[in-house]
N, C-alpha and C positions, 0 to 999 in steps of 0.2 A: 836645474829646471826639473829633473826627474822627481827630486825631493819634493818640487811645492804641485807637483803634481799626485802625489802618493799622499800628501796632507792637506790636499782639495777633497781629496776620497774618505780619508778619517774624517775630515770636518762633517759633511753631507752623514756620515754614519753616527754623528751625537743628536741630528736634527730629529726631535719626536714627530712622527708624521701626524696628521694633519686629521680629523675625524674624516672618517668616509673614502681617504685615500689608501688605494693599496699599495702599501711601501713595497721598496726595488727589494730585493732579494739581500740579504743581511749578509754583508763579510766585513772585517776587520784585519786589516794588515797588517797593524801593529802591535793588535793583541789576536794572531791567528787563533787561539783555543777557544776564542771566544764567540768564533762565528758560528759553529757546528751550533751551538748552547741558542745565542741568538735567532736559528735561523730554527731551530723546533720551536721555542717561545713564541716567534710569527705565528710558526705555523698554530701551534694552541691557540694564539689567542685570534686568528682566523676563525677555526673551527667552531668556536664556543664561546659567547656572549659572556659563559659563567665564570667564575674562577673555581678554578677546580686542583687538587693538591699534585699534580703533576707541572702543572703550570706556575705556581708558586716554590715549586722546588726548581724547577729549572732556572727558574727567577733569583734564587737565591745562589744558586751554582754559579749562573752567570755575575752576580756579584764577587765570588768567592776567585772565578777566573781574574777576574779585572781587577783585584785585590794584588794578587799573584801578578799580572803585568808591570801595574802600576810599582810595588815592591820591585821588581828586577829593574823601572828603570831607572829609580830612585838612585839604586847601585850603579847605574852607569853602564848595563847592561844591555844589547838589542834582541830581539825576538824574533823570529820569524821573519816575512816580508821585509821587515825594517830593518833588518842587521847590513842594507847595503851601503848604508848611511852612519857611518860610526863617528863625525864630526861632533864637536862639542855642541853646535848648535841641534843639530839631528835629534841628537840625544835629547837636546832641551826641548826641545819640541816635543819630542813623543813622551817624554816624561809628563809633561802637560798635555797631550790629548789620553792617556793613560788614565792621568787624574778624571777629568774630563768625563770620559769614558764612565768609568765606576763613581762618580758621581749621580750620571743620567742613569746608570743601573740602579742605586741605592734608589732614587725617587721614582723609579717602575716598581720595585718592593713597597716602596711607601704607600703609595697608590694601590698597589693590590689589598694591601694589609688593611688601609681607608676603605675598602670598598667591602671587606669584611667586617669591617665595626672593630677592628683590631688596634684601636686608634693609638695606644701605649704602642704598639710594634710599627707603626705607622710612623709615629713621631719621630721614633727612636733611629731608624732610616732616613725620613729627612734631614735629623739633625746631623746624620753621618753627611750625607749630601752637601750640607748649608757648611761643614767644618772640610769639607775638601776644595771647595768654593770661595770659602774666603780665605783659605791661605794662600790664592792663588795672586791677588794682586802684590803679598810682603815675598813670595819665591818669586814672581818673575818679572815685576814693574807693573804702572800704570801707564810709561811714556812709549808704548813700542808704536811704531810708524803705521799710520791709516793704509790699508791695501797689503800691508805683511799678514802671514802665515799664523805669528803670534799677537797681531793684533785680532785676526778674527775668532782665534781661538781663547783669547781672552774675554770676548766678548759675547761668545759659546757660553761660557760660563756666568758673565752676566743675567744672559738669559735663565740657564739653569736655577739661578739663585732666585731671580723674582720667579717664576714658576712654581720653587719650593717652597718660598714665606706665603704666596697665596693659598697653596696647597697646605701647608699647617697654622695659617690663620683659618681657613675652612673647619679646619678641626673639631669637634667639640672641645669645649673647656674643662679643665680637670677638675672631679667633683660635681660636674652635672650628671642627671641618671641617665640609665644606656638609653640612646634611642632619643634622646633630648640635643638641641641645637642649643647653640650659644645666643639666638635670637628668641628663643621659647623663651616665653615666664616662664621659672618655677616654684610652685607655691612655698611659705615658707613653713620651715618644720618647727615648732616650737623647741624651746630652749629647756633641754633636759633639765637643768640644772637651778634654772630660776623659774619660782614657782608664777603660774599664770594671774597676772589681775584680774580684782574680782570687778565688775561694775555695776 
């Protein structure tokens, strides 16, 4: 009981909060280094409508944590809060809210990077996102039982995934000029190469 109480708490910590709402106060039990990291990034992006390179670095730190968990649990490994749980299943679970985790980090980087016109370092984030997200149905099934721990966390990831393809179909398309949408005309540029007709 203790366990699916401890992964009621992880689950609630991949949910992006809501516009306008002031998220709970940021901790992660199962990846404890990731809370300190978490809980300034609030606090920045609280403070400041802008993005600015402190916030982007912690941004990226905090991915670099979750990188780091995820990797230890891979190994079979516990961490922090979650080492009271050393069961095969334990393990599988937090290996998958791990994943999870540095997934919903990767697509906070992507999003910051979107919102700088950085859309190449943008992409390149999501597409980490969208490849930790779909291996998750061939590691750990599609058939886990409605109201378990790993059904809603596979479904955590669901979510993350359409989140993410809406978020890089937004995109600009590669090869439009900066600052151009993928709905804008663009005029065309004539063809170096072949000379223009005369009429």
């Amino acid at each position: 009981m203790g366990r699916i109480l401890v992964l009621a708490v992880l689950l609630a910590s991949l949910a992006a909060p809501a516009a306008g709402d002031s998220p709970p106060q940021f901790t992660d039990a199962a990846c404890p280094d990731a809370t300190p990291l978490g809980r300034h990034l609030d606090e920045l992006t609280a403070a400041t409508p802008s993005l600015t390179p402190d916030l982007m670095s912690t941004a990226l730190k905090l991915v670099a944590v979750y990188q780091t968990c995820a990797d230890a649990y891979d190994r079979g490994s516990t961490l922090g809060g979650a080492s009271q749980d050393k069961s095969t299943s334990g393990v599988s679970l937090l290996r998958l809210y791990s994943h999870l985790a540095l997934a919903r980090a990767q697509q906070r980087v992507g999003n910051y990077y979107s919102a700088q016109h950085k859309y190449g370092d943008a992409r390149a984030s999501y597409d980490a996102a969208l490849k930790l997200v779909a291996a998750l149905p061939a590691t750990y099934g599609t058939d886990a039982p409605s109201g378990t721990v790993q059904r809603s966390l596979l479904d955590k990831g669901s979510e993350i995934k359409k989140e993410v393809e809406s978020a890089v179909a937004a995109l600009p398309k590669a090869g439009l000029p900066p600052g151009s949408t993928p709905d804008m005309e663009v005029p065309a540029t004539p063809d170096p190469i072949t000379p223009a007709k005369k009429t």
